[in-house]
PDB file of the backbone (N, CA, C, O) and the ligand in Angstrom, with CONECT records:
HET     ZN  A 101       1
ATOM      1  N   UNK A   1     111.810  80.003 106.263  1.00  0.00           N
ATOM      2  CA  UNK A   1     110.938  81.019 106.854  1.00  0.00           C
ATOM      3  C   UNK A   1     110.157  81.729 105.746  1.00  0.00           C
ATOM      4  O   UNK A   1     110.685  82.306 104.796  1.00  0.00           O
ATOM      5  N   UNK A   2     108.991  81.636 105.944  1.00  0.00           N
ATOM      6  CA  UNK A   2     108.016  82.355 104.433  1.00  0.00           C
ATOM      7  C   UNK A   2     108.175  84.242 104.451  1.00  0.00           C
ATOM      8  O   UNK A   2     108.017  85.074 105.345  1.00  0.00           O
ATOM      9  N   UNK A   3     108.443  84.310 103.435  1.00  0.00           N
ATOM     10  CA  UNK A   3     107.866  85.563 103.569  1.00  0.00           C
ATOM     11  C   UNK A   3     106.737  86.436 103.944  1.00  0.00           C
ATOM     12  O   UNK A   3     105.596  85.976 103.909  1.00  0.00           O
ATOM     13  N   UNK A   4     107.012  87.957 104.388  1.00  0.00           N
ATOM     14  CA  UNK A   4     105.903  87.889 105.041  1.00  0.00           C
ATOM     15  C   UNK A   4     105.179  88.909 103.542  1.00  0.00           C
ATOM     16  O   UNK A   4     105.870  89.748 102.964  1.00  0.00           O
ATOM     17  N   UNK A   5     103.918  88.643 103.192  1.00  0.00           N
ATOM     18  CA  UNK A   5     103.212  89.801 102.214  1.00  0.00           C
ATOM     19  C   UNK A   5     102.352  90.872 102.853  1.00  0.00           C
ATOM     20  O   UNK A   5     101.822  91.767 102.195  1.00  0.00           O
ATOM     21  N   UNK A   6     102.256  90.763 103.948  1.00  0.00           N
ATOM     22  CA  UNK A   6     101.480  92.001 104.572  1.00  0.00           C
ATOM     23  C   UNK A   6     102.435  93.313 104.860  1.00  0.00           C
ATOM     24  O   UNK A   6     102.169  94.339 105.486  1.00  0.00           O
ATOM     25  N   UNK A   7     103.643  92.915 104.180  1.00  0.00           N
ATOM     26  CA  UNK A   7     104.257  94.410 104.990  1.00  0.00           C
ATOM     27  C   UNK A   7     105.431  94.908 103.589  1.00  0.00           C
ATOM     28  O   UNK A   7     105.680  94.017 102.776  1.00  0.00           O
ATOM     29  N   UNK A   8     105.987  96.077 103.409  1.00  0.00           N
ATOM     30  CA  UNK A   8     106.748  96.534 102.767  1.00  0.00           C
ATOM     31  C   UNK A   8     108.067  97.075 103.549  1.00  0.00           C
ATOM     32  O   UNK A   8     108.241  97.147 104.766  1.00  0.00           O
ATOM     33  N   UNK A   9     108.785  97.369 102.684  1.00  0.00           N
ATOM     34  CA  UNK A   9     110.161  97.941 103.341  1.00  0.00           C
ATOM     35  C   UNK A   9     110.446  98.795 102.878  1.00  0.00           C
ATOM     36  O   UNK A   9     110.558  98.587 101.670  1.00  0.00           O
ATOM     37  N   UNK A  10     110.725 100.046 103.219  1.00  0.00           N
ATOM     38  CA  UNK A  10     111.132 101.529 103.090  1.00  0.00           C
ATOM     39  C   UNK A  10     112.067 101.985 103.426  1.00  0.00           C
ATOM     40  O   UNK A  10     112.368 101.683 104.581  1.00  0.00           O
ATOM     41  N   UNK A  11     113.145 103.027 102.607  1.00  0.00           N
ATOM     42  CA  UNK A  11     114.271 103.712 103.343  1.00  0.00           C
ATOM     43  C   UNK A  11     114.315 105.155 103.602  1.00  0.00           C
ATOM     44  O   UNK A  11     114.052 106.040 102.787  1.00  0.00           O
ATOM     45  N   UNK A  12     114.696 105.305 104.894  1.00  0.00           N
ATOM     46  CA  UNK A  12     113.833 106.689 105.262  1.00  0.00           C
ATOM     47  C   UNK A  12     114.806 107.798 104.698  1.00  0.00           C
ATOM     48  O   UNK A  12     115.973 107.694 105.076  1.00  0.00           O
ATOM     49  N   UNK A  13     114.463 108.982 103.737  1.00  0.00           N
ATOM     50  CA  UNK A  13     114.996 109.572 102.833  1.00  0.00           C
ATOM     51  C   UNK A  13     116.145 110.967 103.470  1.00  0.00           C
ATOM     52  O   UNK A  13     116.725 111.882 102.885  1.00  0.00           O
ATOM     53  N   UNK A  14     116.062 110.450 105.220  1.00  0.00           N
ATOM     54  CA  UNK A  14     116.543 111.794 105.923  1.00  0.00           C
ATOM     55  C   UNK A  14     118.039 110.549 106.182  1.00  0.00           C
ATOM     56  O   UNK A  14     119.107 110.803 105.625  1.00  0.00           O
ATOM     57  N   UNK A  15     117.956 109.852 106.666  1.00  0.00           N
ATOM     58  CA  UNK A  15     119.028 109.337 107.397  1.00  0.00           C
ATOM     59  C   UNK A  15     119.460 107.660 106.792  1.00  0.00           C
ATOM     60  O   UNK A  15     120.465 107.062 107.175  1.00  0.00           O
ATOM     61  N   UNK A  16     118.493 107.126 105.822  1.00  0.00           N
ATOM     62  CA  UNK A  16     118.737 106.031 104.866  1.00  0.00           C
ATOM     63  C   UNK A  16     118.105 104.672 105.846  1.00  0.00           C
ATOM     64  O   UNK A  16     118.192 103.522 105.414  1.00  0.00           O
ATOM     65  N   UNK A  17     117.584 104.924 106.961  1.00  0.00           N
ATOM     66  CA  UNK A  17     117.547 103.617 107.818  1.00  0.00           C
ATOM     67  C   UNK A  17     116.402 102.870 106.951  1.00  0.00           C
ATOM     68  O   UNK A  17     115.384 103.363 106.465  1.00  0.00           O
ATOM     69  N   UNK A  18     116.767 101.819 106.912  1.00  0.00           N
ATOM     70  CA  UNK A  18     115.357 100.508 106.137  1.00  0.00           C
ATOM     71  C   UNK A  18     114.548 100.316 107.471  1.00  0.00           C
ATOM     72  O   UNK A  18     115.159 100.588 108.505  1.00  0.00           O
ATOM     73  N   UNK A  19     113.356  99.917 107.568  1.00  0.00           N
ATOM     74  CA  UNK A  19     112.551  99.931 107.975  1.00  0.00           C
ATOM     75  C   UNK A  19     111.518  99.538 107.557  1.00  0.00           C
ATOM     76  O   UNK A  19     111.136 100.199 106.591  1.00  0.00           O
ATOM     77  N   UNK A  20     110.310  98.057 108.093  1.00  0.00           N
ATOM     78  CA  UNK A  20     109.312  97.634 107.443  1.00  0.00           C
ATOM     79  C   UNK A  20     107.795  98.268 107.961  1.00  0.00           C
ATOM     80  O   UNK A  20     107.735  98.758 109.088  1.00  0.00           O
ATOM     81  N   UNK A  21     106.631  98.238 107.122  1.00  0.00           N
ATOM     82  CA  UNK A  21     105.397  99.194 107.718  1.00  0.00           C
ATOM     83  C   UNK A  21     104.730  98.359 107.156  1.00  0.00           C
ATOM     84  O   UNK A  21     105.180  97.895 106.109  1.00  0.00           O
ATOM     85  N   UNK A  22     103.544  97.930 107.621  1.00  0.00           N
ATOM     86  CA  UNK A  22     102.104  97.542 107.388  1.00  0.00           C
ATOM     87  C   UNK A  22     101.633  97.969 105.795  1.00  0.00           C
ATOM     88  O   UNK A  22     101.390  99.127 105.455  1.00  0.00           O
ATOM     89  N   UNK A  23     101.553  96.688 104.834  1.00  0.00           N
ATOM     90  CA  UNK A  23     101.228  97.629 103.563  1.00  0.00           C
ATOM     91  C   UNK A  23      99.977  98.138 103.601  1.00  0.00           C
ATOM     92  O   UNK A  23      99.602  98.780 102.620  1.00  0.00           O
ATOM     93  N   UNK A  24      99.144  97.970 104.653  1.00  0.00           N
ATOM     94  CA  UNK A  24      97.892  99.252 104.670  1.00  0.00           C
ATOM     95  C   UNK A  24      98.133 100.735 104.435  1.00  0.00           C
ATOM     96  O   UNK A  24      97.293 101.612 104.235  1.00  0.00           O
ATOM     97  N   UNK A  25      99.713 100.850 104.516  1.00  0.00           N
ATOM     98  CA  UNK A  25      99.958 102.348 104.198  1.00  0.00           C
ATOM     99  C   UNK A  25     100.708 102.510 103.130  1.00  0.00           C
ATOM    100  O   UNK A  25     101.064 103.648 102.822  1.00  0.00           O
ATOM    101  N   UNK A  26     101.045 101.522 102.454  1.00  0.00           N
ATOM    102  CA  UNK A  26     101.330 101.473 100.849  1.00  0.00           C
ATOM    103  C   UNK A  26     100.688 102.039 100.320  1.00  0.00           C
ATOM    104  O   UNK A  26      99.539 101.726 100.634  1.00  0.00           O
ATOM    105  N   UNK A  27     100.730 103.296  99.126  1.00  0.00           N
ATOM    106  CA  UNK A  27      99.812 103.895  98.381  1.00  0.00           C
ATOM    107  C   UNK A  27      98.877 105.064  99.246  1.00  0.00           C
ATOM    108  O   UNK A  27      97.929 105.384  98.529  1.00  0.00           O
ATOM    109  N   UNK A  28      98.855 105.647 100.292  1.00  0.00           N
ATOM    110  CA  UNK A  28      98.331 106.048 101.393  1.00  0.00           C
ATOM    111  C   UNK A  28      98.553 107.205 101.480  1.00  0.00           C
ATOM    112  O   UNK A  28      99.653 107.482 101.004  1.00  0.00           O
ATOM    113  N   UNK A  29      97.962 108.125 101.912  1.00  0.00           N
ATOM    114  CA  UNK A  29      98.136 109.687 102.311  1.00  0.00           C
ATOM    115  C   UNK A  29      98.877 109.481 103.954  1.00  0.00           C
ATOM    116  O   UNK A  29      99.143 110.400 104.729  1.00  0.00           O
ATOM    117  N   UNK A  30      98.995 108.690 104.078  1.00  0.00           N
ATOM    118  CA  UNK A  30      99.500 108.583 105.645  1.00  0.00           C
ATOM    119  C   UNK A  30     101.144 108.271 105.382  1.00  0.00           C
ATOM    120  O   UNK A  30     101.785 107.569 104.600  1.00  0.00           O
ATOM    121  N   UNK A  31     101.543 109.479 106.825  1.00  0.00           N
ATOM    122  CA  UNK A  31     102.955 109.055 107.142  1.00  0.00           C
ATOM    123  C   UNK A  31     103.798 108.376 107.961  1.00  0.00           C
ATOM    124  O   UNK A  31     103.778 108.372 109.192  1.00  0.00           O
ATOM    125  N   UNK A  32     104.846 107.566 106.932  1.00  0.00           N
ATOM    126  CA  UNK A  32     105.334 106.643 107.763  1.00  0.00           C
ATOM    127  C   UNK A  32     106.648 107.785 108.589  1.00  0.00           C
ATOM    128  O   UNK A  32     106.886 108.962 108.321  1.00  0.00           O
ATOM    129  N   UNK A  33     107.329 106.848 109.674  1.00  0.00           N
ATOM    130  CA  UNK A  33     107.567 107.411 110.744  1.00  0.00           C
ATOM    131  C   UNK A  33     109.077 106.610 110.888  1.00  0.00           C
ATOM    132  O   UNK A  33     108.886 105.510 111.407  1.00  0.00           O
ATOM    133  N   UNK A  34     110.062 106.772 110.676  1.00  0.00           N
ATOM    134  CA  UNK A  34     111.746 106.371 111.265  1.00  0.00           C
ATOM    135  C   UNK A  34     111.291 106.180 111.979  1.00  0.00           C
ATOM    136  O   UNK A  34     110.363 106.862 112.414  1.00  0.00           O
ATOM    137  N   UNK A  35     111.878 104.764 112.645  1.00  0.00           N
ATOM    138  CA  UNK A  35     112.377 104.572 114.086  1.00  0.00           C
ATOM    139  C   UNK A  35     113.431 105.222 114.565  1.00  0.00           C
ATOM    140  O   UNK A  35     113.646 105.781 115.641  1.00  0.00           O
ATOM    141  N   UNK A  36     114.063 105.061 113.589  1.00  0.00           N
ATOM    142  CA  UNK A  36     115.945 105.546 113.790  1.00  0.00           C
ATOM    143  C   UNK A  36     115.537 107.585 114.108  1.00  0.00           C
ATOM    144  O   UNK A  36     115.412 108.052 115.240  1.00  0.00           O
ATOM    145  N   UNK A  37     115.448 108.169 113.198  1.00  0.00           N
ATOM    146  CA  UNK A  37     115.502 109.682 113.592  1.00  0.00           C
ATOM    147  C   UNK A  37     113.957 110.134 113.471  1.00  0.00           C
ATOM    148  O   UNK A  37     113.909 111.364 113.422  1.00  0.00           O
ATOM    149  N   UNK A  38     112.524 109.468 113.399  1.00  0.00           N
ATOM    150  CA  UNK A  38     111.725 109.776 113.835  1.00  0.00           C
ATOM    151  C   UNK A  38     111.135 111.095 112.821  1.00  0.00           C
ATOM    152  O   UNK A  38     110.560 112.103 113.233  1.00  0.00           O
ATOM    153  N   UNK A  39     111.479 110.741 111.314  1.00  0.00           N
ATOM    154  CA  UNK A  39     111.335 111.154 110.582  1.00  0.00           C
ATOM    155  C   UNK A  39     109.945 111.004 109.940  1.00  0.00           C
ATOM    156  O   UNK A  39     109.567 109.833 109.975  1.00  0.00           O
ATOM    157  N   UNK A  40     109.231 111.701 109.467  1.00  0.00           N
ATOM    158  CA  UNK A  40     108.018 111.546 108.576  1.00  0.00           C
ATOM    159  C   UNK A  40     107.673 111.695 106.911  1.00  0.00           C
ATOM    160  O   UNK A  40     107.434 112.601 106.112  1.00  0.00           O
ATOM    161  N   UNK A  41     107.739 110.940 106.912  1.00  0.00           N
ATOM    162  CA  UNK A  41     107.851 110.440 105.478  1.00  0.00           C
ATOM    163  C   UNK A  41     106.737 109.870 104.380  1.00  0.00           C
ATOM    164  O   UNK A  41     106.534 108.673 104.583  1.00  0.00           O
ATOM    165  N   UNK A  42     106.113 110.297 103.491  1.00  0.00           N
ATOM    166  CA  UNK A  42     105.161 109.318 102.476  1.00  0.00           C
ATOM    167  C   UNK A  42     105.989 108.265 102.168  1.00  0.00           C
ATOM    168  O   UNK A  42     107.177 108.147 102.467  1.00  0.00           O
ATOM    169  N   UNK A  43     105.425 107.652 101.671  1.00  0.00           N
ATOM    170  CA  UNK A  43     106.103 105.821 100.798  1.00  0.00           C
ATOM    171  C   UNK A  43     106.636 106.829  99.474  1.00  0.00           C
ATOM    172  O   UNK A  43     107.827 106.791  99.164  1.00  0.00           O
ATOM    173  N   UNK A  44     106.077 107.351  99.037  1.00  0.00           N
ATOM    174  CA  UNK A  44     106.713 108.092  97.650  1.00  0.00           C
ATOM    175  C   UNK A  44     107.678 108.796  97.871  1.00  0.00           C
ATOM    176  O   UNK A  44     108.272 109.386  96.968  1.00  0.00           O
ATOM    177  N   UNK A  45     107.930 108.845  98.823  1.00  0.00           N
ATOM    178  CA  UNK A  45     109.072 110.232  99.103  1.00  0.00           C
ATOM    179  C   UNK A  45     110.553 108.714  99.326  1.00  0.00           C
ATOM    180  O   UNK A  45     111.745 108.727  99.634  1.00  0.00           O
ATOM    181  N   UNK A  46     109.869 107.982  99.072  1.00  0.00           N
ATOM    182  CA  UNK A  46     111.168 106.933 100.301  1.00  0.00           C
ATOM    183  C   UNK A  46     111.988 106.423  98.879  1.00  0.00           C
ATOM    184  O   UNK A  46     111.384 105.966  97.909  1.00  0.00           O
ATOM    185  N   UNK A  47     113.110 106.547  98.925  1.00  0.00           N
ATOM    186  CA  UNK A  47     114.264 107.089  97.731  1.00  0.00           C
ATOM    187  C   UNK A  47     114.208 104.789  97.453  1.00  0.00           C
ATOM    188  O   UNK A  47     114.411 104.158  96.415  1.00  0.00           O
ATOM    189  N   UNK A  48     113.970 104.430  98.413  1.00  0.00           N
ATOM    190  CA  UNK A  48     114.098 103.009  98.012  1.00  0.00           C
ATOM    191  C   UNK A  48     112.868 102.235  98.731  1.00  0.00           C
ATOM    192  O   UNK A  48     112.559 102.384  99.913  1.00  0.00           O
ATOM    193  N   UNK A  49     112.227 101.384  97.805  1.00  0.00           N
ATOM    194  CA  UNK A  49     110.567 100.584  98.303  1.00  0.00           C
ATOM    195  C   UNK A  49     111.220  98.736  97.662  1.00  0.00           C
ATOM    196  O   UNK A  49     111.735  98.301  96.633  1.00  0.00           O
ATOM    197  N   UNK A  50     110.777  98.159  99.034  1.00  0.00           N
ATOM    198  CA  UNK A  50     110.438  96.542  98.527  1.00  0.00           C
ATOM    199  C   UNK A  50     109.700  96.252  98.981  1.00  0.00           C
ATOM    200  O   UNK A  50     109.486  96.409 100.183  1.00  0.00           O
ATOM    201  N   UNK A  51     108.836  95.569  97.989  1.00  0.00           N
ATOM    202  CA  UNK A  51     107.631  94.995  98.458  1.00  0.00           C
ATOM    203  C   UNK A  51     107.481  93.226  98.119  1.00  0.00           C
ATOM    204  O   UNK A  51     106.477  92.611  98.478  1.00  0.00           O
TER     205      UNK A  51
HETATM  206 ZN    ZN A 101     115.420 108.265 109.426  1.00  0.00          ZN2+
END
């Protein structure tokens, strides 16, 4: 199965859940959003990034 390069993986810095986002918001003033507790978050704020 290929990897996918359009997207990154983030851990959300309130509750630790991983979670992948569109890397259009890599580097971005926009916030990403937990699924799990619906948290709002920058990519910089996210204590762990894979890209
Ligand atoms: Zn969370």
């Amino acid at each position: 199965m290929p990897v996918r390069e359009d997207i990154f993986w983030v851990t959300c810095p309130r509750c630790g859940e991983k979670f992948y986002c569109d890397n259009q918001l890599r580097h971005s003033s926009i916030k990403l959003m937990c699924p799990k507790c619906r948290h709002r978050f920058l990519d910089s704020d996210s204590p762990e990034i894979r890209e």
